[in-house]
Biotite code that builds the C-alpha atoms (Angstrom):
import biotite.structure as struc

atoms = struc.array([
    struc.Atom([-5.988, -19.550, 17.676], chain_id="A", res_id=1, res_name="UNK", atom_name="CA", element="C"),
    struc.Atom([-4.097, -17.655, 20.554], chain_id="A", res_id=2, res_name="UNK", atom_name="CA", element="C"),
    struc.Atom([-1.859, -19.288, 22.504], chain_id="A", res_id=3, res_name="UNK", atom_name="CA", element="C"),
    struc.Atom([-3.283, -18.616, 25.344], chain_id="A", res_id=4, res_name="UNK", atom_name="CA", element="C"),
    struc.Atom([-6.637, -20.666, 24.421], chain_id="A", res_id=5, res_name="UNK", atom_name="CA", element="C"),
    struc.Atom([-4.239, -23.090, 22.614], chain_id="A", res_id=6, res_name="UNK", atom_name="CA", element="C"),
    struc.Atom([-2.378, -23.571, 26.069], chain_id="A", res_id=7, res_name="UNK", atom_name="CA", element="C"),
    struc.Atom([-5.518, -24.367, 28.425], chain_id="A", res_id=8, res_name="UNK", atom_name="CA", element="C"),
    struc.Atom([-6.894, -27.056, 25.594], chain_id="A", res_id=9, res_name="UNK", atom_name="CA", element="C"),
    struc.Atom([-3.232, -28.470, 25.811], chain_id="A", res_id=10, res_name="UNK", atom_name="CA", element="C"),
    struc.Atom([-3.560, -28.761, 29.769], chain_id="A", res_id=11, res_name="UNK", atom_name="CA", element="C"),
    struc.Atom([-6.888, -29.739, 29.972], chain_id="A", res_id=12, res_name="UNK", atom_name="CA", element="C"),
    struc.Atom([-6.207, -32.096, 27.540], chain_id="A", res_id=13, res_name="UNK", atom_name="CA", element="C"),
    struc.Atom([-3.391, -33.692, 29.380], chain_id="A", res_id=14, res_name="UNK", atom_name="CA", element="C"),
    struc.Atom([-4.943, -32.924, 32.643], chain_id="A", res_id=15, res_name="UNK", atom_name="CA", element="C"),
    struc.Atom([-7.968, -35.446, 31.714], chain_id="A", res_id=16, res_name="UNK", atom_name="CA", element="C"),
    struc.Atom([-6.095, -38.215, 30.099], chain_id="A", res_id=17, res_name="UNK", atom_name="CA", element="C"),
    struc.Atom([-4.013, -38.167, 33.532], chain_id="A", res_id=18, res_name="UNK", atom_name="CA", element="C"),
    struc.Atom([-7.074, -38.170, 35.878], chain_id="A", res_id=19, res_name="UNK", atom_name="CA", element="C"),
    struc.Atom([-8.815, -41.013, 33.451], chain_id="A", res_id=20, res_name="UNK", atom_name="CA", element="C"),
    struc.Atom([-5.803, -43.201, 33.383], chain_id="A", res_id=21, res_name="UNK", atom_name="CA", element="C"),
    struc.Atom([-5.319, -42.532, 36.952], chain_id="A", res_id=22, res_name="UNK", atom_name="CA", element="C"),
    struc.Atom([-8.903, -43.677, 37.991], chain_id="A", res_id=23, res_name="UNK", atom_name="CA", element="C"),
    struc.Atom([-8.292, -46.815, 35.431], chain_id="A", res_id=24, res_name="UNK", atom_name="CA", element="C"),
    struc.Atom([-5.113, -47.440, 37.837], chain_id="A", res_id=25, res_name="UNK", atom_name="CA", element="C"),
    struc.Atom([-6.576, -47.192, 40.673], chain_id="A", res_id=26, res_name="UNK", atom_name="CA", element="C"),
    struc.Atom([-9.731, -49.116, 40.231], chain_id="A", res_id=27, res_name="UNK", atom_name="CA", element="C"),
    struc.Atom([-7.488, -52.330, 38.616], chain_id="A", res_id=28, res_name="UNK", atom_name="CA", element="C"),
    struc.Atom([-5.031, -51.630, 41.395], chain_id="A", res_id=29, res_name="UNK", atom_name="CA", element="C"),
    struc.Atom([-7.851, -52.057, 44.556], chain_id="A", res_id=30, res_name="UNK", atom_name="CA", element="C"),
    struc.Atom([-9.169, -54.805, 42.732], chain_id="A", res_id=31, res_name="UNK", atom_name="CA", element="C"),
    struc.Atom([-12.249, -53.085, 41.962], chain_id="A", res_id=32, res_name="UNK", atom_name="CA", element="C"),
    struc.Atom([-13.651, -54.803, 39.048], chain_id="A", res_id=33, res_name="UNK", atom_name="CA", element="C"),
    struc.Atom([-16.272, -52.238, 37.065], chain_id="A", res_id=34, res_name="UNK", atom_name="CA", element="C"),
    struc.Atom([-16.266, -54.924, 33.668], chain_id="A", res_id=35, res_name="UNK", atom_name="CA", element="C"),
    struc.Atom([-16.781, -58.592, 35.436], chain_id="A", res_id=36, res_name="UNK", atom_name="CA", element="C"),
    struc.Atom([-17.157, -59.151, 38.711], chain_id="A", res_id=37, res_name="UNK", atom_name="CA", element="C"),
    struc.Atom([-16.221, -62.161, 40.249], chain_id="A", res_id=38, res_name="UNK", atom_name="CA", element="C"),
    struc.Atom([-13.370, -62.636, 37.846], chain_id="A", res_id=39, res_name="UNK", atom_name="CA", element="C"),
    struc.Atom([-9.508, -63.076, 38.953], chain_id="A", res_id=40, res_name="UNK", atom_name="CA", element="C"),
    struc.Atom([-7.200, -61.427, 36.451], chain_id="A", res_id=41, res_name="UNK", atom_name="CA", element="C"),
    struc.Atom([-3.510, -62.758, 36.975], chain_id="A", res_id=42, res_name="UNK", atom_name="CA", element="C"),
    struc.Atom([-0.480, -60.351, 38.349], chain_id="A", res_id=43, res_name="UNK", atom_name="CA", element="C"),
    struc.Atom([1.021, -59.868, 34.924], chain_id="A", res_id=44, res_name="UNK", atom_name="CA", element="C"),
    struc.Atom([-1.850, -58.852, 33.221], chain_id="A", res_id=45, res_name="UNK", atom_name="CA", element="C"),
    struc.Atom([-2.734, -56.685, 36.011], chain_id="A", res_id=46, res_name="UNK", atom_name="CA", element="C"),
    struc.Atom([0.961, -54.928, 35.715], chain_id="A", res_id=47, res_name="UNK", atom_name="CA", element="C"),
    struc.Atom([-0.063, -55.298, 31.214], chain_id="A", res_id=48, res_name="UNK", atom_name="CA", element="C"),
    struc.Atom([-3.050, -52.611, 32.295], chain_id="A", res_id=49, res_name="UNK", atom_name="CA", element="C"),
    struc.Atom([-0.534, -50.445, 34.353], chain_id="A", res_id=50, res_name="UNK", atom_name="CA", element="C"),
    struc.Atom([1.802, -50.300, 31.549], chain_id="A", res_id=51, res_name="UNK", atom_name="CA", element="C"),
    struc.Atom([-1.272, -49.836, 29.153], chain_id="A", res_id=52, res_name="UNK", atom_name="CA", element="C"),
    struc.Atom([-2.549, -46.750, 31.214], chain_id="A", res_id=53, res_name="UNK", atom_name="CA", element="C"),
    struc.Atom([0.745, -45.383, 31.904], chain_id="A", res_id=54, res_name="UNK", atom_name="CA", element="C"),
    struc.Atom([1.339, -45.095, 28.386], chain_id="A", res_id=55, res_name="UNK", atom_name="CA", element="C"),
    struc.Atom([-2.165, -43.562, 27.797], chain_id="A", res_id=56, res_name="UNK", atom_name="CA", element="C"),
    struc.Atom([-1.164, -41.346, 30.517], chain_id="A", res_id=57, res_name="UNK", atom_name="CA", element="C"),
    struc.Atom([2.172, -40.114, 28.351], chain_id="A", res_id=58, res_name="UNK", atom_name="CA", element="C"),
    struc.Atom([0.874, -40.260, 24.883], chain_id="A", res_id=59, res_name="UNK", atom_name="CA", element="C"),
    struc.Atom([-1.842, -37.939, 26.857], chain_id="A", res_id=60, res_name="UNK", atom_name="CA", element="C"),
    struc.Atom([0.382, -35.881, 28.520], chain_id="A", res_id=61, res_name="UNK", atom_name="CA", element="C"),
    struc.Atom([2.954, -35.746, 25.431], chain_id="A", res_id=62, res_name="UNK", atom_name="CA", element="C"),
    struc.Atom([0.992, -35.862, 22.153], chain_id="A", res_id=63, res_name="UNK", atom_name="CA", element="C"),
    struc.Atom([-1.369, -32.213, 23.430], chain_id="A", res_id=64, res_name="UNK", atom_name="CA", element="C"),
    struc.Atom([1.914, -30.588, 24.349], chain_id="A", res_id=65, res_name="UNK", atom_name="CA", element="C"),
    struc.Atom([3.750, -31.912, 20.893], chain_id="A", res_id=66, res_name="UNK", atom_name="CA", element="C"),
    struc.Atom([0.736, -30.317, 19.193], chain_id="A", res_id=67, res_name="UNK", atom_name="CA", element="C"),
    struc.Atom([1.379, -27.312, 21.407], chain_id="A", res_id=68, res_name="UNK", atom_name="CA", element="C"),
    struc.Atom([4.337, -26.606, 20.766], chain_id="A", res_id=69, res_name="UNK", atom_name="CA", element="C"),
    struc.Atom([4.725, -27.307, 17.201], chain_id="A", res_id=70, res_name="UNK", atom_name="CA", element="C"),
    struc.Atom([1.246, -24.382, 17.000], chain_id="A", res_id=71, res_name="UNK", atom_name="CA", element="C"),
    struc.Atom([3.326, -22.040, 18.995], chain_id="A", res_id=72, res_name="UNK", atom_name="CA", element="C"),
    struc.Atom([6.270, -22.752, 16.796], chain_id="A", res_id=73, res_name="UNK", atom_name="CA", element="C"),
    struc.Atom([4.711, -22.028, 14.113], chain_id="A", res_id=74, res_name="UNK", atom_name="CA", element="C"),
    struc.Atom([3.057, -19.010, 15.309], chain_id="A", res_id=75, res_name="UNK", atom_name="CA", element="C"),
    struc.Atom([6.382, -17.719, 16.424], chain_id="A", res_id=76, res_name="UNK", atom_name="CA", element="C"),
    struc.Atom([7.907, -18.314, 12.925], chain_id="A", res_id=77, res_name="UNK", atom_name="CA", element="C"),
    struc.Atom([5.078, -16.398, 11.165], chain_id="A", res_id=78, res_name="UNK", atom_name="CA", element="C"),
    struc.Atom([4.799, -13.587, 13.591], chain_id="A", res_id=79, res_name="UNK", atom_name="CA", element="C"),
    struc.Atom([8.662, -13.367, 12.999], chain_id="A", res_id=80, res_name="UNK", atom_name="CA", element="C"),
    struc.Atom([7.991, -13.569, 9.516], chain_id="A", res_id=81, res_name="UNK", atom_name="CA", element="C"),
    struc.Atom([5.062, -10.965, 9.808], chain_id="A", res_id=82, res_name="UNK", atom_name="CA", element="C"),
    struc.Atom([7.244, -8.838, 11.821], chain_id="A", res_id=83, res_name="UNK", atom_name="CA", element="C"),
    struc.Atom([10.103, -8.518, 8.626], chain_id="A", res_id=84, res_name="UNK", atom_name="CA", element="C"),
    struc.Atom([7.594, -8.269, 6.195], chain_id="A", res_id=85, res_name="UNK", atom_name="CA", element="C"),
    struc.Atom([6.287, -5.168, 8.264], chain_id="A", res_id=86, res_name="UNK", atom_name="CA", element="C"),
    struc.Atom([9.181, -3.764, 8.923], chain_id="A", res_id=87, res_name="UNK", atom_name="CA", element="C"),
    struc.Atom([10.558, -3.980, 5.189], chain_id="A", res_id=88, res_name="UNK", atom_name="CA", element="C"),
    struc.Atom([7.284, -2.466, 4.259], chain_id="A", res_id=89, res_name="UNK", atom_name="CA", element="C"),
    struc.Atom([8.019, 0.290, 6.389], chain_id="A", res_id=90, res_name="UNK", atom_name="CA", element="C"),
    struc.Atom([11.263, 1.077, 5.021], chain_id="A", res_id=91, res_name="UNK", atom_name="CA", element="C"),
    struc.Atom([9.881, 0.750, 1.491], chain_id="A", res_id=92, res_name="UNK", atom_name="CA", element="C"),
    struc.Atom([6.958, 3.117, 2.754], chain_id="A", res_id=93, res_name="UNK", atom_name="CA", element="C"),
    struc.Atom([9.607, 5.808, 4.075], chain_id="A", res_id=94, res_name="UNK", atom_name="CA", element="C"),
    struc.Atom([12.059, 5.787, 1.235], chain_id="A", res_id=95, res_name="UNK", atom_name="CA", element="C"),
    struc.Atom([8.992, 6.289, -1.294], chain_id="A", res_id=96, res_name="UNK", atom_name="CA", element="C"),
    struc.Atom([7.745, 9.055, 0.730], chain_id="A", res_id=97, res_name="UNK", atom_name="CA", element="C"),
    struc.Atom([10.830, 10.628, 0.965], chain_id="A", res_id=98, res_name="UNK", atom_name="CA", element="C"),
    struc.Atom([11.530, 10.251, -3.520], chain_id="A", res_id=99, res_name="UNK", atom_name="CA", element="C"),
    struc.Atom([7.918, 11.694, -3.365], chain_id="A", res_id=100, res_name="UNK", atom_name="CA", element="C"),
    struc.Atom([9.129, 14.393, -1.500], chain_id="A", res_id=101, res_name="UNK", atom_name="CA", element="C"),
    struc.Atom([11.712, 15.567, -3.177], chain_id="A", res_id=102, res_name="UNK", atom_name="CA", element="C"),
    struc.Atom([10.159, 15.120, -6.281], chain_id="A", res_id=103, res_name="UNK", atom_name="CA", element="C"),
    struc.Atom([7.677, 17.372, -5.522], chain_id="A", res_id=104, res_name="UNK", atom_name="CA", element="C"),
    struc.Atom([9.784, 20.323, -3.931], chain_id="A", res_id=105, res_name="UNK", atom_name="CA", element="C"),
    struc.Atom([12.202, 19.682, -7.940], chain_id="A", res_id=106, res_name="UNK", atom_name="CA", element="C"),
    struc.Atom([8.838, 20.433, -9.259], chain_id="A", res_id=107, res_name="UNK", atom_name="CA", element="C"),
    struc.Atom([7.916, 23.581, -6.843], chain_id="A", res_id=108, res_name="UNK", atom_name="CA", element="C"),
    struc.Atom([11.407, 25.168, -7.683], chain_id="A", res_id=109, res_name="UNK", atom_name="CA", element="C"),
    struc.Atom([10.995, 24.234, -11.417], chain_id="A", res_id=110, res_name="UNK", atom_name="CA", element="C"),
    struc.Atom([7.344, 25.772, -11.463], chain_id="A", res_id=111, res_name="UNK", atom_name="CA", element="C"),
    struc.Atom([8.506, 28.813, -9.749], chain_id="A", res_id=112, res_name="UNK", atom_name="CA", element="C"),
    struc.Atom([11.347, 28.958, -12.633], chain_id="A", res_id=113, res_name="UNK", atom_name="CA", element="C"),
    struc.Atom([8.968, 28.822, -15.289], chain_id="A", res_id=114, res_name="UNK", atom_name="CA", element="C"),
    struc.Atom([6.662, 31.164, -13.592], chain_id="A", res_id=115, res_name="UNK", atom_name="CA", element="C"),
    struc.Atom([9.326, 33.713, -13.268], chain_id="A", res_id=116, res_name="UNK", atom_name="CA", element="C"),
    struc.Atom([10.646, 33.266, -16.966], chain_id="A", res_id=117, res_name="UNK", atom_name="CA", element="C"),
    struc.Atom([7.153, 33.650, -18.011], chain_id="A", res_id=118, res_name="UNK", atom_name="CA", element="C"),
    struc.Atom([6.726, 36.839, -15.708], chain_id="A", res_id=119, res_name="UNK", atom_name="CA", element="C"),
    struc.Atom([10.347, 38.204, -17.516], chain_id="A", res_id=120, res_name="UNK", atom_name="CA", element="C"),
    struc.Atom([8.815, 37.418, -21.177], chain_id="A", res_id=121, res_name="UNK", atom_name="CA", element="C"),
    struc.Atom([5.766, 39.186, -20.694], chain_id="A", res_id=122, res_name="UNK", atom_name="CA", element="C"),
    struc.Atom([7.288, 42.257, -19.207], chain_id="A", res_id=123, res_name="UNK", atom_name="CA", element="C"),
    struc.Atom([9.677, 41.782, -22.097], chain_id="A", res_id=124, res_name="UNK", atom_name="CA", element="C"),
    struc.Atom([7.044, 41.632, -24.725], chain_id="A", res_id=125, res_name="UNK", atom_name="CA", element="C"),
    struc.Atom([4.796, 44.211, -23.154], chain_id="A", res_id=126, res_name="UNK", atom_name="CA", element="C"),
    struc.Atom([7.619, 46.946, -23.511], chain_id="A", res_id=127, res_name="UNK", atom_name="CA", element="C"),
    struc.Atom([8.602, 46.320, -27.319], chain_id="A", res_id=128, res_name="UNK", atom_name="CA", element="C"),
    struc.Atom([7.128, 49.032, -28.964], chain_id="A", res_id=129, res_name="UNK", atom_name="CA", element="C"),
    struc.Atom([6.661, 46.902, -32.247], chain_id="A", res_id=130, res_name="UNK", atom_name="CA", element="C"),
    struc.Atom([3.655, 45.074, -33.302], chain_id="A", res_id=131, res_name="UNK", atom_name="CA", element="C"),
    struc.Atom([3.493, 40.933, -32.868], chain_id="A", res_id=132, res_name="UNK", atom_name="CA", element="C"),
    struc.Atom([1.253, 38.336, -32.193], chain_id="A", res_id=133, res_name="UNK", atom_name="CA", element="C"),
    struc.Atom([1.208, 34.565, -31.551], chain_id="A", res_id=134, res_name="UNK", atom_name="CA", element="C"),
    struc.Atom([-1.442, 32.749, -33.382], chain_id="A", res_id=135, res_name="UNK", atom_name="CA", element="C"),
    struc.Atom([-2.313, 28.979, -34.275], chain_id="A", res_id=136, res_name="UNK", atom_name="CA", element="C"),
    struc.Atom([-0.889, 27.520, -37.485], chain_id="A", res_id=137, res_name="UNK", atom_name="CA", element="C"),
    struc.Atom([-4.249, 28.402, -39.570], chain_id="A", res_id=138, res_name="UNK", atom_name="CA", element="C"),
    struc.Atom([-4.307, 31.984, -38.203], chain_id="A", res_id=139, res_name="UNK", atom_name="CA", element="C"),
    struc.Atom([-7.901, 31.721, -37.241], chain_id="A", res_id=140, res_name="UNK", atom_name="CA", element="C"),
    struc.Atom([-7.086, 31.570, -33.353], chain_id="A", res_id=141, res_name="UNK", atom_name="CA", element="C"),
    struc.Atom([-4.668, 34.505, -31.361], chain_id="A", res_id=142, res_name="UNK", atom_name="CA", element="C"),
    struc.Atom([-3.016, 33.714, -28.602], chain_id="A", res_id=143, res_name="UNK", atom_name="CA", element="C"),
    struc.Atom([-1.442, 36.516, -27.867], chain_id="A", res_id=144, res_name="UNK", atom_name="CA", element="C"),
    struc.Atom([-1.088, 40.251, -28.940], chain_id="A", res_id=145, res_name="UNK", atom_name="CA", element="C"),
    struc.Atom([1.494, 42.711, -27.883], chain_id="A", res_id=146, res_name="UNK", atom_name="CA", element="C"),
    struc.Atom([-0.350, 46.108, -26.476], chain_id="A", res_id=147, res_name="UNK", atom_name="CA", element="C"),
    struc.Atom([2.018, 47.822, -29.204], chain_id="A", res_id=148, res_name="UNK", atom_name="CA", element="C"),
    struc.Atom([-1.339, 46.595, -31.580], chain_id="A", res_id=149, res_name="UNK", atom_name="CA", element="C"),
    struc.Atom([-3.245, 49.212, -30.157], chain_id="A", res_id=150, res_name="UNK", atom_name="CA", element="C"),
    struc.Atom([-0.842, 51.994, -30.366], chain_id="A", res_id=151, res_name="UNK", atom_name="CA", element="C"),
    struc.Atom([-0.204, 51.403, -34.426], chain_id="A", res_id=152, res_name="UNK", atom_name="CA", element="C"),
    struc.Atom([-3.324, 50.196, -35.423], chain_id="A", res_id=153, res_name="UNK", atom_name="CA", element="C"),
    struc.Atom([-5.698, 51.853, -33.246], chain_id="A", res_id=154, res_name="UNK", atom_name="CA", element="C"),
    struc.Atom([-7.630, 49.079, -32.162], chain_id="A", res_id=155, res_name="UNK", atom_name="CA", element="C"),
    struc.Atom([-8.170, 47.286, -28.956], chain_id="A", res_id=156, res_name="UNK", atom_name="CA", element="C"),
    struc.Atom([-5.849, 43.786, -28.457], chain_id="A", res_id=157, res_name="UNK", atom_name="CA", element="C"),
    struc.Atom([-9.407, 42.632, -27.770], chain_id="A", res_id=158, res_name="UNK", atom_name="CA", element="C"),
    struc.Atom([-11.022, 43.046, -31.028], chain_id="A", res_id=159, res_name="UNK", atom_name="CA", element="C"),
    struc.Atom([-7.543, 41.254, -32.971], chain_id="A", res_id=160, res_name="UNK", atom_name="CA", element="C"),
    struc.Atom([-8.793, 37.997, -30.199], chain_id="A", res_id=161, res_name="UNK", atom_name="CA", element="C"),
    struc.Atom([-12.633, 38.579, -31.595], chain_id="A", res_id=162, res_name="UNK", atom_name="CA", element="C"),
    struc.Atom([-11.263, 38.776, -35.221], chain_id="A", res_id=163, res_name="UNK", atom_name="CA", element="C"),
    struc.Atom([-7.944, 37.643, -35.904], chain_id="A", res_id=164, res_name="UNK", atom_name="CA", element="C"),
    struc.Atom([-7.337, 38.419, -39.433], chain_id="A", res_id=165, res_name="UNK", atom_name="CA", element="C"),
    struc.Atom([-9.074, 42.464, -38.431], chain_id="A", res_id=166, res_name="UNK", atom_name="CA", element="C"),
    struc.Atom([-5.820, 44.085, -38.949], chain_id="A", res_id=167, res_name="UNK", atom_name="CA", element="C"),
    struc.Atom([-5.680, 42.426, -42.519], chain_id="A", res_id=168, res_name="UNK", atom_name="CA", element="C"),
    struc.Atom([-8.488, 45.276, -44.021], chain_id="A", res_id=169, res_name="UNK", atom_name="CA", element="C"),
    struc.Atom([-5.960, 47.937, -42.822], chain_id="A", res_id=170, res_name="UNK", atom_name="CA", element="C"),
    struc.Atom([-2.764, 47.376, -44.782], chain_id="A", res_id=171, res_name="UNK", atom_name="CA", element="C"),
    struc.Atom([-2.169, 49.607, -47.288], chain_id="A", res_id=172, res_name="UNK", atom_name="CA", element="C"),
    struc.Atom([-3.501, 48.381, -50.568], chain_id="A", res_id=173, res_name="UNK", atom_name="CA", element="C"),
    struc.Atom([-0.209, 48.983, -52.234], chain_id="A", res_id=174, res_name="UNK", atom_name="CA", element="C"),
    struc.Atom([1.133, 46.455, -49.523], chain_id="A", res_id=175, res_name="UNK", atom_name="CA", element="C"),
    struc.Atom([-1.472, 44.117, -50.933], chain_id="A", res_id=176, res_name="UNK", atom_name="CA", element="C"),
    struc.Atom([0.585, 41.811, -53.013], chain_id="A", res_id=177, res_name="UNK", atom_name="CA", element="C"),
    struc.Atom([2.951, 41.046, -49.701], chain_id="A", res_id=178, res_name="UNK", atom_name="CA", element="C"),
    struc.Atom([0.339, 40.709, -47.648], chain_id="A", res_id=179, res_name="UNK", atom_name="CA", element="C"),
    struc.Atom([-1.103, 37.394, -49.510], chain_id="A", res_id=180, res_name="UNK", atom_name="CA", element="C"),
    struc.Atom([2.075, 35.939, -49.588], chain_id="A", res_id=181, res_name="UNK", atom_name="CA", element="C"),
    struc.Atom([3.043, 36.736, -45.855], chain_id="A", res_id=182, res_name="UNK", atom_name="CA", element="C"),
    struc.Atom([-0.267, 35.235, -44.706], chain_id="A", res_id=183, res_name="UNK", atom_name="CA", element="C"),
])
């Protein structure tokens, strides 16, 4: 509820308690009678009904603006509280974009590291005019072959990826009896 809607029930609230209690005042007061006419009431009890609407007139008056200002208390309280809560959010917000951040520029420079190592091994590798290769544990899979393959066997690297044990048929068959044990 807004306060502003919470503030007009308060007042109209109080506004027709006072005009009721005022109207009960004044018709007692004037002697109007609207219950019995024809009927004396004594001074004291007509001073009793003043008291009586007077007090409806303040517990009127007081008891909408009590209940006013204990909503907008409240309200207050939790907007404060809303208004931390936010603002710790925030801050939690920023420093985990910021970790973010710098995370991910570490792992730009370390990419660019490994991408540059990887760049240096290759040109390494391609320039060794000896034969090697990088193969799974079984040997059935290369995974890489160095373009020295081509010079000493005479083959394409390609044909050592589309058979990987090809180069096996050309050792020399006096080399036989190493080759088993070496593969």
């Amino acid at each position: 509820m807004s306060m502003d809607k919470s503030l007009k029930e308060v007042l109209s609230a109080a506004l027709a308690t006072v005009v009721t209690s005022a109207l009960l005042v004044m018709v007692w007061e004037f002697s109007i009678e609207p219950f019995l006419p024809g009927s004396e009431e004594s001074e004291g009890e007509k001073w009793r009904f003043v008291m009586v609407a007077m007090g409806a007139v303040l517990v009127g008056i007081v008891y909408p603006c009590y209940r006013f200002l204990k909503s907008s208390r409240q309200q207050i309280i939790t907007q404060a509280q809303l208004k931390k809560s936010r603002a710790e959010l925030e801050a939690r917000v920023k420093q985990r974009t910021s970790d973010l951040a710098a995370t991910s520029d570490e792992l730009a420079r370390e990419a660019a590291r490994h991408k540059q190592t990887a760049q240096l091994l290759k040109r390494m590798m391609d320039s060794i005019d000896e034969v090697f290769w990088v193969s799974d544990a079984d040997g059935r899979t290369m995974r890489y072959v160095s373009p020295a393959y081509q010079k000493v066997w005479g083959k394409s690297c390609d044909s050592l990826f589309n058979d990987p044990m090809g180069f096996v048929n050309t050792i020399h068959p006096e080399d036989s009896s190493q080759r088993r044990s070496l593969l």
